[in-house]
Backbone bond lengths (Angstrom), bond angles and torsions (degrees), N, CA, C in turn:
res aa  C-N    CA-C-N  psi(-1)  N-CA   C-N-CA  omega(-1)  CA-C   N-CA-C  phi
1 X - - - 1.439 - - 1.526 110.73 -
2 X 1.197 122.70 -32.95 1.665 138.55 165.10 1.359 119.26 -31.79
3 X 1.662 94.08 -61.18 1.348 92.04 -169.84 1.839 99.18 -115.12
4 X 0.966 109.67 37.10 1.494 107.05 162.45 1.416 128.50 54.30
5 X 1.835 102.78 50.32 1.269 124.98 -148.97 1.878 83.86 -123.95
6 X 1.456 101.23 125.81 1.898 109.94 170.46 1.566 89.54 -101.32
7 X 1.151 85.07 169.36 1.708 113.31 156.90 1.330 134.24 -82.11
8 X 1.152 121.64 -10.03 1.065 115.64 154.18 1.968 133.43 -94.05
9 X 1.438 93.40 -7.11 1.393 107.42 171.34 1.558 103.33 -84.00
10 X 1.826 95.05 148.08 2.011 111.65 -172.35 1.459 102.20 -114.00
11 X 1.372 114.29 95.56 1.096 116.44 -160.35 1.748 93.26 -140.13
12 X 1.705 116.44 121.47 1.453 142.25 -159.05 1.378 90.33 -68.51
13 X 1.706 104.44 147.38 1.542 122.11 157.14 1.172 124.36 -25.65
14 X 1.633 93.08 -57.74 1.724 113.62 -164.36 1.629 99.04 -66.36
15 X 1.109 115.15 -49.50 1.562 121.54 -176.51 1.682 110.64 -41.77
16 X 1.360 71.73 -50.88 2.277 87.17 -173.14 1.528 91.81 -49.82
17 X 1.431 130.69 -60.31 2.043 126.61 -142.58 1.514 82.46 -74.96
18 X 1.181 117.10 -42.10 1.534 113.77 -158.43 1.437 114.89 -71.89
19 X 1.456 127.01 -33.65 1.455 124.36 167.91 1.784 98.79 -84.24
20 X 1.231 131.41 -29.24 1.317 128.54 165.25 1.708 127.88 -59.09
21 X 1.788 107.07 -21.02 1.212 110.97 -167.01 1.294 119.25 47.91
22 X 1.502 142.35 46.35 0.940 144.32 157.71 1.446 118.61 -99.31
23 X 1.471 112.81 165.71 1.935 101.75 -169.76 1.539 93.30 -118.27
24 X 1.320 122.34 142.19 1.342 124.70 -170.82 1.757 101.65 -64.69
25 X 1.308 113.80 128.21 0.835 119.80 174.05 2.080 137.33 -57.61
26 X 0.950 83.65 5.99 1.477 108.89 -152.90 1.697 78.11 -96.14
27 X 1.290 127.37 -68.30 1.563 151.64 -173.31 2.059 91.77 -46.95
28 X 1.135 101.17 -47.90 1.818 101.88 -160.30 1.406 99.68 -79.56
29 X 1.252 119.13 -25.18 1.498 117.70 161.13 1.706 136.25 -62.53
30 X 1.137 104.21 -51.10 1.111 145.63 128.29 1.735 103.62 1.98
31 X 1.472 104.39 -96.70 1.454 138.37 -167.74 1.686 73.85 -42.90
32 X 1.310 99.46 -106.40 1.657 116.09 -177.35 1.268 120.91 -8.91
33 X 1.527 142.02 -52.54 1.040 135.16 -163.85 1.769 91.54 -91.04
34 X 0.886 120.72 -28.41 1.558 111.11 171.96 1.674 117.62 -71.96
35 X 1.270 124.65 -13.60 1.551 142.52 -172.74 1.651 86.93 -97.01
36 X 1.670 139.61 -26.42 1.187 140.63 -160.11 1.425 108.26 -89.17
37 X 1.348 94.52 -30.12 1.681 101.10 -167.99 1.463 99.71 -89.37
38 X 1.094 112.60 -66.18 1.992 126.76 179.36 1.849 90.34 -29.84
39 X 1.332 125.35 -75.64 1.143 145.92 -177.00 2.314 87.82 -26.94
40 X 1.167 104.20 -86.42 1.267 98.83 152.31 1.132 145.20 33.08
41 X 1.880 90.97 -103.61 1.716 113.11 179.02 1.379 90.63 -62.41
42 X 1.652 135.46 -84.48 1.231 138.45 -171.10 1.357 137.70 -53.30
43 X 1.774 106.84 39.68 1.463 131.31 154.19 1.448 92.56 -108.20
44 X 1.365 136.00 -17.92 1.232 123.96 -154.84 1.618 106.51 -86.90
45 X 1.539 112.51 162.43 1.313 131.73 164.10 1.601 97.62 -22.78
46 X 1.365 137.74 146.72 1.059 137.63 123.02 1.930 142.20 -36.96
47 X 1.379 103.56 -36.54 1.342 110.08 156.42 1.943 119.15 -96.72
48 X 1.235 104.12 21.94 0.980 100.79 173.14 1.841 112.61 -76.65
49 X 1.392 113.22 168.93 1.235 104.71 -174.89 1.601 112.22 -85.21
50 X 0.935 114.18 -41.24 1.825 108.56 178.13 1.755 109.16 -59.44
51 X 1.526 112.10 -20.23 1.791 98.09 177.76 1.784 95.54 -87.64
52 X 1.565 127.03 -26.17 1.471 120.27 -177.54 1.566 98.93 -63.17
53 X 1.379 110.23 -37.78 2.067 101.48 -169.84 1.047 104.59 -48.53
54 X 1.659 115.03 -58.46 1.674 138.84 -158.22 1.782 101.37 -57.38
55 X 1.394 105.13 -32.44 1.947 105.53 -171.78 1.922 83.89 -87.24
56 X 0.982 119.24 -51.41 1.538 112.23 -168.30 1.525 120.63 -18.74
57 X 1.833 105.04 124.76 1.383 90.00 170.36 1.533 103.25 -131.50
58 X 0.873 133.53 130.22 1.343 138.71 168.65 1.582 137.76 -24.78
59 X 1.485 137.77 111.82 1.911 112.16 -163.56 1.452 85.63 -88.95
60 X 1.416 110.72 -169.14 1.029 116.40 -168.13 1.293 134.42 96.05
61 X 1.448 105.22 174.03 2.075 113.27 179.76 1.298 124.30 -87.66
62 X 1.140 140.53 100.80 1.760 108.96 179.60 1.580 96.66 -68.22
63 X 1.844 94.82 162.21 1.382 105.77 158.75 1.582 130.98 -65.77
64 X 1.100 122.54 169.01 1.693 134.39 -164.88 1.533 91.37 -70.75
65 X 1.511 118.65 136.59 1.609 113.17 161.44 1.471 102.65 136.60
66 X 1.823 106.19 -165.76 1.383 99.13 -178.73 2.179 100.34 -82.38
67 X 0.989 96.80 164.18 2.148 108.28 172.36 1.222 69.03 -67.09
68 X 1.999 96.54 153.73 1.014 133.38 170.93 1.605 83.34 -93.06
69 X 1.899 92.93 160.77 1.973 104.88 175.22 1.537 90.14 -104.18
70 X 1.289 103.01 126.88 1.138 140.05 167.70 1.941 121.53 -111.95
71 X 1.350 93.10 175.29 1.612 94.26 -147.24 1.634 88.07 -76.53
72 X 1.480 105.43 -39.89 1.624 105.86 -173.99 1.406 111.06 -66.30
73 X 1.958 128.72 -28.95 1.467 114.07 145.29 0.980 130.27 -10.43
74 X 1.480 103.38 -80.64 1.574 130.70 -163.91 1.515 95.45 -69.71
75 X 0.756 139.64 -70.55 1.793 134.20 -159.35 1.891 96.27 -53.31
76 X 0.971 100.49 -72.33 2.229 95.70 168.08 1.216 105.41 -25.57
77 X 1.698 120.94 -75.17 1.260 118.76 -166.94 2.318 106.28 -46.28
78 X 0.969 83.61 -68.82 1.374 84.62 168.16 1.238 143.14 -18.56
79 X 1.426 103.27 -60.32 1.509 143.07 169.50 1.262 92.26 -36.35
80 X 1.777 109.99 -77.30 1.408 121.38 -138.48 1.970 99.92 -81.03
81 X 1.284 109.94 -19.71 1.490 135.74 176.53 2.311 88.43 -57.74
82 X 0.944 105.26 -57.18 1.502 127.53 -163.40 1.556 81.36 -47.58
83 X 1.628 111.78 -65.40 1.263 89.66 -154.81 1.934 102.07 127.74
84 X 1.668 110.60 -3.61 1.244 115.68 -151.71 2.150 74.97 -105.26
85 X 1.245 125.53 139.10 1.109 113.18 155.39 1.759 130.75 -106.29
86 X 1.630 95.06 13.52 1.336 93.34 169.76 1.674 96.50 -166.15
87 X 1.319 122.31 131.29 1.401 121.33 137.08 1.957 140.13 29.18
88 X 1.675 76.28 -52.60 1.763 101.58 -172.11 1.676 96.90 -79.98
89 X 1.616 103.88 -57.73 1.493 121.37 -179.06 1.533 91.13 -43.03
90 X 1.140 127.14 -87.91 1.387 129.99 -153.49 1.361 93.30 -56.87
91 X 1.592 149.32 -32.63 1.080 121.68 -178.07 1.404 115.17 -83.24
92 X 1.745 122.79 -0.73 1.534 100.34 170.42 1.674 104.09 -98.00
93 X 1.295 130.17 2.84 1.030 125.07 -177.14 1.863 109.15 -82.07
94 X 1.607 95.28 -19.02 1.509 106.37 -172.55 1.555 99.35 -78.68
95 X 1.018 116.41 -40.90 1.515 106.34 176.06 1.629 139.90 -47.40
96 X 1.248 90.66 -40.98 1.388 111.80 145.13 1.621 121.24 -71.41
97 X 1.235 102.76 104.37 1.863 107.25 -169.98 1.782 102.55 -85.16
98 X 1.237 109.34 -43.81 1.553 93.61 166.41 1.991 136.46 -44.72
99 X 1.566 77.84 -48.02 1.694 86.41 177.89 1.502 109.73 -81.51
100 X 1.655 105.42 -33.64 1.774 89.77 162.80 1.384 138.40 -60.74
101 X 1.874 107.53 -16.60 1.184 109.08 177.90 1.770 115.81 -75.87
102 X 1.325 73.89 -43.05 2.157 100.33 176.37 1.477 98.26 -35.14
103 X 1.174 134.81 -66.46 1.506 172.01 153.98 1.232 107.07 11.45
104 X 1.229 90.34 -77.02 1.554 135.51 -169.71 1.944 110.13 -64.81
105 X 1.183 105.15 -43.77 1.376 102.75 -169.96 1.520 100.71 -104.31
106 X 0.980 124.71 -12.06 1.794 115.55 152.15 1.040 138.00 -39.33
């Protein structure tokens, strides 16, 4: 009734969030439980193994073409989206679980 949608008009999902400005909920879950875990690893030991994955970098060649998106992409992109400009930052903010939650659900 909001947005001035009948029933007899065929009008796409995508159409609906996008004149609605809403973010699929599916995505904000998503976001969050991945901000839950990271939050997580970076209370942990430093020689622990989930902070060695997160430093891990690969030797070697990549192949010819565009980088594949990868998870460590996306978590940087993220990161730097956050507002965090390094690793360290986001790991003293994680220590603090209140302000990481604060953080997190913004």
């Amino acid at each position: 009734k909001k947005l001035r949608i009948w029933w007899p008009q065929r009008i796409s999902n995508k159409t609906i969030s996008e004149t609605s400005r809403v973010a699929k909920i599916s995505e904000e879950i998503r976001r969050r439980r991945g901000w839950n875990w990271i939050g997580h690893v970076l209370r942990k030991e430093r020689n622990n193994d989930c902070m060695v994955a997160m430093g891990w970098q690969p030797e070697g060649k990549r192949k010819i073409g565009r980088p594949k998106t990868t998870w460590r992409r996306t978590a940087e992109q993220e990161r730097k989206s956050a507002g965090w400009t390094s690793w360290s930052n986001a790991r003293r903010t994680a220590e603090d679980r209140t302000a990481w939650r604060l953080r997190v659900a913004a």
